[in-house]
C-alpha positions in Angstrom: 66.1 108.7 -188.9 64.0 111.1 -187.0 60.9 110.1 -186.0 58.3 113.0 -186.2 55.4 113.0 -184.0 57.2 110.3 -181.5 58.0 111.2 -178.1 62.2 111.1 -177.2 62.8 108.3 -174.7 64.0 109.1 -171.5 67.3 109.8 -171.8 67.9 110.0 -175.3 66.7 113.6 -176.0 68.9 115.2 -179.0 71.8 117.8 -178.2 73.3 119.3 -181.2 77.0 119.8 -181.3 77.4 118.0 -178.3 78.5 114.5 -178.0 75.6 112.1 -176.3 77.1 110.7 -173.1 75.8 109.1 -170.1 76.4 110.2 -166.8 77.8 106.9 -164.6 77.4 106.9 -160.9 78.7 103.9 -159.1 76.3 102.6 -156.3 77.0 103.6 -153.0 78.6 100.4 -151.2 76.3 98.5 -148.8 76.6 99.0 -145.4 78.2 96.1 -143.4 76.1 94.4 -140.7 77.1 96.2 -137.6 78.6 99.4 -139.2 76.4 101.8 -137.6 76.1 100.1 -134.2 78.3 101.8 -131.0 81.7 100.1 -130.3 80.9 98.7 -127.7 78.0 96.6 -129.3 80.2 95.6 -132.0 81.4 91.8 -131.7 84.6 91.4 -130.8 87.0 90.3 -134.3 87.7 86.3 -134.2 91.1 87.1 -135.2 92.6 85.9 -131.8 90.7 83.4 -129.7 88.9 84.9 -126.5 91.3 84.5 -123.3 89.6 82.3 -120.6 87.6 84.0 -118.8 88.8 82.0 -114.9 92.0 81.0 -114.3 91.1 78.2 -113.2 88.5 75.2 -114.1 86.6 72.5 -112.2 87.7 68.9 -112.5 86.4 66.0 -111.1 84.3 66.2 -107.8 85.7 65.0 -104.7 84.8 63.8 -100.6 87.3 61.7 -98.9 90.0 64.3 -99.1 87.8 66.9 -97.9 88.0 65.3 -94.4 91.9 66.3 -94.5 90.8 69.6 -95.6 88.2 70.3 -92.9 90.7 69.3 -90.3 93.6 71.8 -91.4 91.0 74.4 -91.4 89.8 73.9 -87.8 93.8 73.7 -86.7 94.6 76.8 -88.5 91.4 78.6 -86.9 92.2 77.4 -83.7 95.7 78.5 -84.0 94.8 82.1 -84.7 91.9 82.3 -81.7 95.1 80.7 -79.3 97.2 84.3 -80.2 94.8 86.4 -78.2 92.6 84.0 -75.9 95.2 80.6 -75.5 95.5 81.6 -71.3 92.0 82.0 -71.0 91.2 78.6 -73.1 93.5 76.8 -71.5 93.0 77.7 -67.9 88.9 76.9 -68.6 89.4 73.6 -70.3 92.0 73.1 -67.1 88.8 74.1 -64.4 86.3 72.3 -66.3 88.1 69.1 -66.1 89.5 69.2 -62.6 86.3 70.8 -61.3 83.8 68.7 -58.9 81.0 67.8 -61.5 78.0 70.4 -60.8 80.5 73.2 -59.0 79.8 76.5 -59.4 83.9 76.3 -60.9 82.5 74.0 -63.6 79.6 75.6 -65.1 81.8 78.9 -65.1 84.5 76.7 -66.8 81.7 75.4 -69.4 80.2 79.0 -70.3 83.6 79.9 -70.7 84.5 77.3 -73.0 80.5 78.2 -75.0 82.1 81.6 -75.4 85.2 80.5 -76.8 83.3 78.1 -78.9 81.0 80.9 -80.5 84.3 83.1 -81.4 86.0 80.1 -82.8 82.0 79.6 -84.7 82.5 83.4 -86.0 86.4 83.3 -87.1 85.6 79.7 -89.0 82.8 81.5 -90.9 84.7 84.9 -91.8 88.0 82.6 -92.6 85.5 80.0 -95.2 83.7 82.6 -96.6 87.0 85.3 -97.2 88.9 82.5 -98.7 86.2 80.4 -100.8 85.1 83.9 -102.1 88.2 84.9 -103.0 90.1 84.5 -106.2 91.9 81.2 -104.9 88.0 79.9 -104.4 89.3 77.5 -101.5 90.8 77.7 -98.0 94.1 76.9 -96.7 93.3 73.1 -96.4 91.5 72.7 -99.9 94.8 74.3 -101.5 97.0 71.9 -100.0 94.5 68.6 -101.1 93.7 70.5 -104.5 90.7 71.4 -104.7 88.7 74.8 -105.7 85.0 75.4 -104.3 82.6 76.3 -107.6 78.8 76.3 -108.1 77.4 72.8 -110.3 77.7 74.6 -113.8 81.7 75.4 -112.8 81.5 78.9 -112.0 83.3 80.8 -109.0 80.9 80.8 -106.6 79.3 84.2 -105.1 80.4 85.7 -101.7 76.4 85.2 -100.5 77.3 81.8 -101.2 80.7 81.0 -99.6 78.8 82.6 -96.3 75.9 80.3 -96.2 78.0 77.5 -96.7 80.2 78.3 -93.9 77.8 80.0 -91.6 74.2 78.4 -91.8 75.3 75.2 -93.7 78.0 74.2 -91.7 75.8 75.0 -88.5 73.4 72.6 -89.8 75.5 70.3 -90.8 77.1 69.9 -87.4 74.1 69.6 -85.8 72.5 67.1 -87.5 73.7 63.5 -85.6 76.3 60.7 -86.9 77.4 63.5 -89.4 74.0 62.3 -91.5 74.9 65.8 -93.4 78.4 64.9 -94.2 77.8 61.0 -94.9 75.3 62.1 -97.8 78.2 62.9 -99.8 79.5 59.5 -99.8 75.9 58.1 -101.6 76.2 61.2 -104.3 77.9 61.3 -107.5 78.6 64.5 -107.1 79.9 64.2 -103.8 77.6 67.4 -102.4 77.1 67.5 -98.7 73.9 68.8 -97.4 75.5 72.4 -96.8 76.5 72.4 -100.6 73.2 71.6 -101.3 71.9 74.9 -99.4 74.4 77.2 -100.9 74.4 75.8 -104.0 77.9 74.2 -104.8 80.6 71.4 -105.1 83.9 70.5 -104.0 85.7 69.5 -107.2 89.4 69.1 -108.0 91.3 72.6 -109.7 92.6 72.1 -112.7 94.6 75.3 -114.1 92.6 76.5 -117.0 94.2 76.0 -120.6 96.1 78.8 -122.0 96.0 79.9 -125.4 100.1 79.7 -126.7 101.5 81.7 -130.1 101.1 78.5 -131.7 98.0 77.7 -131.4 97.0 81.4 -132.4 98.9 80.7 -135.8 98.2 77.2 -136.7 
């Protein structure tokens, strides 16, 4: 029954001849969190675990073995400065032992050897800091006792880092009497000498980092 006088709800106004329908439109889906942000902002999908990002990991910190390690690498660095300079080394370590003490053929002999001395200072540093830089993160004489050079949260340590440690550090640490800076290492628990302590890391054992097999994706 028509009501006279009333106004038509909204929506319901009369159409004669003409079946009343209502027009459906489905709601536009909801954007997804992260749908309009640029691919390279978008997090990466969890459907594989994340490969590691170091192939290798820090394990326990070490000292005694490092004194096997320091002496390969002085061997090995003498080795390479006897290829070009061994006559001239030899024949000044030769004068400055057979020379009258306080000869003129002494002190000759002993800047000689000072020279020698400050190449061999200069070949140790670039040799360290190349090496413990690198992606191996040790020297010659660390690989061969197992361990990897890393910063104390287990990172690979930066290349301003390896050369501190093998230019300053080691300087001081030389210098310094009854190898105080070297000892200090034995009273730590984490075995730091004082030039880990200026460059900021630790001598730890390497431990190869755990790899993520097809089993372990699909368990």
């Amino acid at each position: 029954m028509t009501g006279f006088g009333k106004r038509p709800a909204p929506g319901n106004t009369a159409t004669f001849g003409k079946k009343h329908t209502t027009s459906y439109r489905p709601a536009a889906p909801r954007p997804t969190a992260g749908a309009n942000m640029p691919d390279f902002l978008k997090p990466e999908s969890s459907a594989f675990p994340p490969k590691p990002s170091a192939s290798i990991v820090a394990g326990e910190p070490i000292f005694w073995r490092r004194i096997l390690s320091r002496l390969v690498d002085e061997l090995l660095c003498w080795m390479i400065l006897l290829v070009p300079f061994g006559s001239g080394i030899l024949s000044a370590a030769g004068t400055y032992i057979e020379a009258p003490a306080g000869s003129a053929e002494e002190t000759r002999a002993a800047v000689d050897l000072f020279g020698y001395s400050i190449l061999f200072y200069f070949l140790s540093t670039a040799y360290g800091t190349i090496m413990e830089a690198s992606r191996l993160q040790a020297t010659v004489g660390k690989l061969m006792i197992g361990a990897v050079l890393v910063t104390p949260t287990g990172d690979k340590p930066k290349i301003w880092q390896a050369l501190l440690r093998n230019s300053i550090g080691r300087l001081v640490v030389n210098l310094l009497p009854f190898y105080a800076g070297y000892a200090m290492g034995i009273f730590r628990r984490d075995r730091r000498c004082l030039h880990d302590l200026m460059s900021g890391t630790m001598v730890c054992s390497k431990v190869p980092a755990a790899t993520s097999s097809y089993s372990e994706v699909f368990a």
